[in-house]
Each structure stands twice: as structure tokens, then as C-alpha cells.
C-alpha positions in Angstrom: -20.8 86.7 -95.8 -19.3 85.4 -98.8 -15.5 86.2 -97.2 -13.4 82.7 -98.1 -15.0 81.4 -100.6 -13.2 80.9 -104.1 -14.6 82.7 -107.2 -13.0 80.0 -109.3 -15.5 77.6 -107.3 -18.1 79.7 -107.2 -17.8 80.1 -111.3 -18.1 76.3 -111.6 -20.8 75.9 -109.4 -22.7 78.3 -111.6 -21.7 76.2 -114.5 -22.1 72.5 -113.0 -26.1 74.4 -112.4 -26.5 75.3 -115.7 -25.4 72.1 -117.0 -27.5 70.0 -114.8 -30.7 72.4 -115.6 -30.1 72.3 -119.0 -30.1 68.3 -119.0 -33.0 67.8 -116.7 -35.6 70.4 -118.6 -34.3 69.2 -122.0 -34.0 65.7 -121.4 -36.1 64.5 -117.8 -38.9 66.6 -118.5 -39.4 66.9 -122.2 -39.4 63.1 -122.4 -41.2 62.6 -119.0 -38.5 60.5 -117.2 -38.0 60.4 -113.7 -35.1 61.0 -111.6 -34.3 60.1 -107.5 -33.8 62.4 -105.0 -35.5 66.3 -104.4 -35.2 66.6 -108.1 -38.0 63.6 -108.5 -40.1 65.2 -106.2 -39.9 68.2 -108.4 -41.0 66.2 -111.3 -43.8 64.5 -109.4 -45.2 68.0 -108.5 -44.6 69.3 -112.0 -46.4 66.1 -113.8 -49.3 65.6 -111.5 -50.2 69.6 -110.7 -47.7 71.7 -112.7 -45.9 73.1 -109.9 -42.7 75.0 -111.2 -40.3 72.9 -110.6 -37.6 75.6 -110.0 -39.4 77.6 -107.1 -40.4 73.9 -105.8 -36.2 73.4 -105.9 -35.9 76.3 -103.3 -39.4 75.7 -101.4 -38.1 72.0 -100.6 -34.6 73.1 -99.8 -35.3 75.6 -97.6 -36.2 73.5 -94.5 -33.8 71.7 -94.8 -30.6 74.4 -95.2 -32.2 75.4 -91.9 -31.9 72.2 -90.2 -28.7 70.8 -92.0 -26.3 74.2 -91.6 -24.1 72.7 -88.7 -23.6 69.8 -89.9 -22.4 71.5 -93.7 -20.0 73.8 -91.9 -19.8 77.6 -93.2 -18.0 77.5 -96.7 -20.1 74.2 -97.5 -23.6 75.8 -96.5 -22.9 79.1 -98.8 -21.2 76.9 -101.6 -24.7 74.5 -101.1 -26.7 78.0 -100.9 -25.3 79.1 -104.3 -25.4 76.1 -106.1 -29.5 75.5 -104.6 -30.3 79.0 -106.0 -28.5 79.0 -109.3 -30.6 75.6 -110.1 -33.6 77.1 -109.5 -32.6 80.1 -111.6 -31.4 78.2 -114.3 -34.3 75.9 -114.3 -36.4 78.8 -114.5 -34.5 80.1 -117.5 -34.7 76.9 -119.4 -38.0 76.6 -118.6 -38.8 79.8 -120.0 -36.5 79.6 -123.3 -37.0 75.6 -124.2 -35.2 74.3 -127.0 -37.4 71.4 -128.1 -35.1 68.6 -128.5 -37.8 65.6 -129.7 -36.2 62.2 -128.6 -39.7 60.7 -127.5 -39.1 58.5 -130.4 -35.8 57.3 -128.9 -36.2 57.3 -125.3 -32.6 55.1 -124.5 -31.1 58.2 -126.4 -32.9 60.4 -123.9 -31.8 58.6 -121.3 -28.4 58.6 -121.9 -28.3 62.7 -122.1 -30.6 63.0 -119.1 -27.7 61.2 -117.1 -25.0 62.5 -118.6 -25.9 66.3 -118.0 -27.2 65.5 -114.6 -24.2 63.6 -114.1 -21.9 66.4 -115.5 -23.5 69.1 -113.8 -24.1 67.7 -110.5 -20.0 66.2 -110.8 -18.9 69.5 -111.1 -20.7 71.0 -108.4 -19.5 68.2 -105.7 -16.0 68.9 -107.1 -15.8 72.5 -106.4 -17.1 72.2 -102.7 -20.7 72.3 -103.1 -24.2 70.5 -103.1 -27.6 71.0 -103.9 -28.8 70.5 -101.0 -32.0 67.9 -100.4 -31.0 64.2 -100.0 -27.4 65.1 -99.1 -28.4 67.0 -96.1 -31.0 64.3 -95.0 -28.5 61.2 -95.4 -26.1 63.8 -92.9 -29.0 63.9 -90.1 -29.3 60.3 -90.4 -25.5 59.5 -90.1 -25.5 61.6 -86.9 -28.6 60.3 -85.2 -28.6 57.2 -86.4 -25.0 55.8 -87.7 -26.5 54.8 -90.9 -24.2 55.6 -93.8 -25.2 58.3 -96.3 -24.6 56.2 -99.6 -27.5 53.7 -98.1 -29.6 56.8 -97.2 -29.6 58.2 -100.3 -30.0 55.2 -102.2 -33.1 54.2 -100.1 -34.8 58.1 -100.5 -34.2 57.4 -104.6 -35.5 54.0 -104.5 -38.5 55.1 -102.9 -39.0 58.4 -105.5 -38.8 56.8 -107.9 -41.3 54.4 -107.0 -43.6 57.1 -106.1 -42.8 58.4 -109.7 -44.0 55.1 -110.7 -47.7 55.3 -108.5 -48.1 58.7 -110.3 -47.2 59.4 -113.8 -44.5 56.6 -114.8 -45.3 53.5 -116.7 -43.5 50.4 -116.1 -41.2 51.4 -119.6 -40.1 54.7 -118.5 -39.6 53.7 -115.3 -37.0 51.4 -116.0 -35.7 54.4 -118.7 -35.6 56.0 -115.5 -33.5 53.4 -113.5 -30.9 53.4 -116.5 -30.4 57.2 -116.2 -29.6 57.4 -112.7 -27.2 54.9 -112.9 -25.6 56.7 -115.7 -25.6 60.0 -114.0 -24.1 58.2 -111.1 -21.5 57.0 -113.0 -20.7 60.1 -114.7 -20.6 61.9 -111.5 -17.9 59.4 -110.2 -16.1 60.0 -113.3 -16.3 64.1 -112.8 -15.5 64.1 -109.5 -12.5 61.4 -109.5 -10.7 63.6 -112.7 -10.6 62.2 -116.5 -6.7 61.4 -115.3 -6.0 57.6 -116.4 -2.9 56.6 -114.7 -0.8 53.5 -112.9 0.3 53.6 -109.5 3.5 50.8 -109.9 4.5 48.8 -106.5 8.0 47.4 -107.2 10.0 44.7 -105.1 13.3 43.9 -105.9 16.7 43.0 -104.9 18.0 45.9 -107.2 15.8 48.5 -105.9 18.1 51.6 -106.4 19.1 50.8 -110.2 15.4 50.8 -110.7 14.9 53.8 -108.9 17.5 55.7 -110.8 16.5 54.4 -114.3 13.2 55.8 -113.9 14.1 58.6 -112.4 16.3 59.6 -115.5 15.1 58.0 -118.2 11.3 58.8 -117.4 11.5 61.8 -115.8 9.0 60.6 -112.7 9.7 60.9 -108.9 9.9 57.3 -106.7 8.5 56.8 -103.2 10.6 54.5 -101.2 8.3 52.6 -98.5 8.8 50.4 -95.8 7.9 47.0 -96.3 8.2 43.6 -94.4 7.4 40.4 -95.6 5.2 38.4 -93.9 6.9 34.8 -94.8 10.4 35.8 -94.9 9.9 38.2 -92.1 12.4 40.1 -93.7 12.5 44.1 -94.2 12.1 45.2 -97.6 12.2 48.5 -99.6 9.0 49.0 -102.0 9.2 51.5 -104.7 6.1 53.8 -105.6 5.8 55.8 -108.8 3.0 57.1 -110.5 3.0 57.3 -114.6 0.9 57.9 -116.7 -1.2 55.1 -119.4 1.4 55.4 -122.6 4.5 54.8 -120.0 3.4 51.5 -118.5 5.3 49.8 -121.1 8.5 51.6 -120.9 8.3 51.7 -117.3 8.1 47.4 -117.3 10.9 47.3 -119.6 13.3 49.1 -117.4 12.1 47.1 -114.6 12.1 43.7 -116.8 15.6 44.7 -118.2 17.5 45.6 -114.9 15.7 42.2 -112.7 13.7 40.0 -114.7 12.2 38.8 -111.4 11.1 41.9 -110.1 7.4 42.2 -108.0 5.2 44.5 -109.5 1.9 45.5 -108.9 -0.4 48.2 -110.6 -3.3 49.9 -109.5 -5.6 52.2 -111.1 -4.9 56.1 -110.7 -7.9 58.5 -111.0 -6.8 61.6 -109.6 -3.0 62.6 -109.5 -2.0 66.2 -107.5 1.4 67.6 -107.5 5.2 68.2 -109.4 4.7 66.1 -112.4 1.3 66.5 -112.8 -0.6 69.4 -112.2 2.9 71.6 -111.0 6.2 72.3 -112.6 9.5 72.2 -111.3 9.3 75.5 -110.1 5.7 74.5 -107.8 3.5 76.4 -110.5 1.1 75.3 -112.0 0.7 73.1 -115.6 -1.6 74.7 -118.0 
């Protein structure tokens, strides 16, 4: 059953779970915040009649892996299995073994962590091919049948938990604690999932092309791409150059540009996320670290 999938992936999906748990018993529920999605339903359940949250996580999800499995495809569904379970499981644990961590005093505090660990451990998860199921699977149905798109699914289905959290056992202050902790765990899942890399992308346009080329190439050590271009008011066809370095070569970088044409056309754009020799492989195709 489990033939294709990667252990490495399995291994952080197993951590991204513990991480989020560990955040959202410690943080969420100790300090009664909400959050959106399947995991404020949880919360909801847990508040109003104590319902474990961690057998409501697989009672909810169920259904739904049922329903959604086609649209997943087969490594997706197992990697969304595992990741559904070891939630629940780690849940349980944490639930079990609390650490009190009193922040009731400082809730922005709390709410910072609460987003951060959900926004860590749910990062992780999406990065090494899985989900938790719930929301994720919904906002697919609804793409399919009804061309919505999933981030407007999703972000309708927390709006309206949340506000359900609010009818039930949020106040109007941790309600809005809320609000600031899923936008930070949104952020921080962006930031998990894109890479911590911090790089330029450099568009060059010049008339002395290949000197550039080469000075980088040697003095910098970094590979250039050489695109077609054609300029729309010249109507001319031009060669743009491509390279990717990283934050502390910017400058260098310009001043070989600067120093060989002064009057050179660059553009740089930010770089999340950078696969290949370089980077993450050697010369010999192996990889770095």
C-alpha cells in the first residue's frame, strides 16, 4: 500500500504533525483561541461539550477521505492519510502530557506561537506532499463542480468558523486574537513552503551582453541564461541574460554590470526557492549539504 512513497517525506510529515499539535494544544487551546478550518470545528466541539479533539480530527476527516480520494490521486491520499492520523495521535499525546505554558496574561504572545507552530507544522506537511485533509478536500469538490477557486473556498469555510467560534465561546477580544493568528500561520506557511532561500533573479539588457556573461560567469562562479527577447518599440531582437545569486552578491554582481556598460537594463525580482547546480547540487549533480 505504502509502495512509492518517500520515507524522507513520510518522516516530515510526522514532524510537520507534531509541530502543529504541539502549537495548537499548547497555544489554541490552553489560551482558548480559535482557529479556521476542521481544526475550529474541533475547538468548537472541545469548548462547548469536550469532545476530544483528536478522535473528532479523524471522525470529521473520514467522510471526506472517502469522497475526496480521486481527486488527491494515490501518493497524495496516503501522504494526507498519514499526516490526518499522526495529528490525531499527536494531539492525543499532547493532550495527555500538557506542558502548561500560562500566556493568558499575554494573549498577543499566545497568538504569535499559536500561528507560528500551526504555520510551521502545517508548512512542512504541504511541503513534503501532504495534507490534513478537511478544508483542502472540500475547496477540491468545489473547484470541480463548481469552478470556484480553492483559495476563495477556503477562505470563506474559515471566515465562517470562525464566526461560529464567535456565536459559541469567543468574545469579541479573542476573536480578533484569533484573526491575527491565522493570518500569521498563513504567512508562516507561505514562508515554509516557498524555502528560507533569499535570492535575486537579475534580467540584463545590454549591447555588451557576452562580456557580461563571461565576467559573471568567472568572477562569480554563477551560470547565465541567455533568452530571447524583442523589443516592442524598436522591434528589434534582443538577447536578455538570466542569473540567479544570492542576497550578499547583488552588489558585486551590479558592479560588473555597471563597470563593463554603465547603461545596461537590469531588473531584479525576488527568489524564494532556487533548485539545481549552484544551489542545492555540486558540480558533480550531488547534492550540497
Amino acid at each position: 500500500m505504502l509502495k512509492g512513497l518517500q520515507i524522507k517525506n513520510i518522516f516530515f510529515i510526522l514532524i510537520g504533525a507534531a509541530i502543529y499539535s504541539f502549537g495548537f494544544v499548547h497555544f489554541n487551546i490552553q489560551n482558548e483561541l480559535g482557529e479556521g478550518g476542521f481544526a475550529g470545528i474541533t475547538l468548537i466541539l472541545f469548548f462547548l461539550f469536550n469532545w476530544d479533539p483528536a478522535l473528532m480530527n479523524l471522525l470529521l476527516n473520514i467522510p471526506l477521505f472517502f469522497i475526496g480520494w480521486k481527486l488527491l490521486g494515490r501518493k497524495v491520499f496516503l501522504y494526507t492519510i498519514i499526516g490526518t492520523v499522526a495529528v490525531s495521535v499527536f494531539l492525543k499525546l499532547f493532550l495527555v502530557y500538557e506542558i502548561q505554558i500560562n500566556l493568558h496574561e499575554d494573549l498577543f504572545l499566545a497568538t504569535l506561537f499559536a500561528g507560528v507552530f500551526v504555520g510551521v507544522g502545517l508548512g512542512i506537511i504541504f511541503r513534503y506532499g501532504g495534507t490534513t485533509g478537511g478544508v483542502d478536500i472540500i475547496a477540491r469538490l468545489v473547484q470541480k463542480y463548481s469552478g470556484w477557486s480553492m483559495g476563495k473556498t477556503m477562505f470563506l469555510f474559515d471566515a465562517f468558523v470562525i464566526l461560529l467560534s464567535r456565536l459559541t465561546f469567543l468574545d469579541n477580544r479573542t476573536m480578533m486574537y484569533t484573526l491575527v493568528a491565522v493570518f500569521v500561520g498563513a504567512r508562516v506557511i507561505d514562508f515554509v513552503q516557498e524555502g528560507a532561500y533569499s535570492g535575486r533573479g537579475a534580467l540584463i539588457i545590454s549591447n555588451h551582453q557576452e562580456e557580461i556573461a563571461s565576467r559573471i560567469a568567472v568572477e562569480m562562479d554563477r551560470g547565465i541564461t541567455i533568452l530571447r527577447g524583442y523589443g516592442h518599440f524598436t522591434k528589434e531582437e534582443r538577447e536578455v541574460l538570466y542569473c540567479v545569486v544570492a542576497k550578499n552578491e547583488i552588489v558585486r554582481m551590479k558592479n560588473i554590470i555597471n563597470s563593463v556598460d554603465p547603461h545596461a537594463f537590469v531588473s531584479l525580482i525576488e527568489v524564494h526557492d532556487v533548485m539545481g547546480e549552484g544551489f542545492t547540487l555540486d558540480e558533480q549533480k550531488q547534492p550540497i549539504g
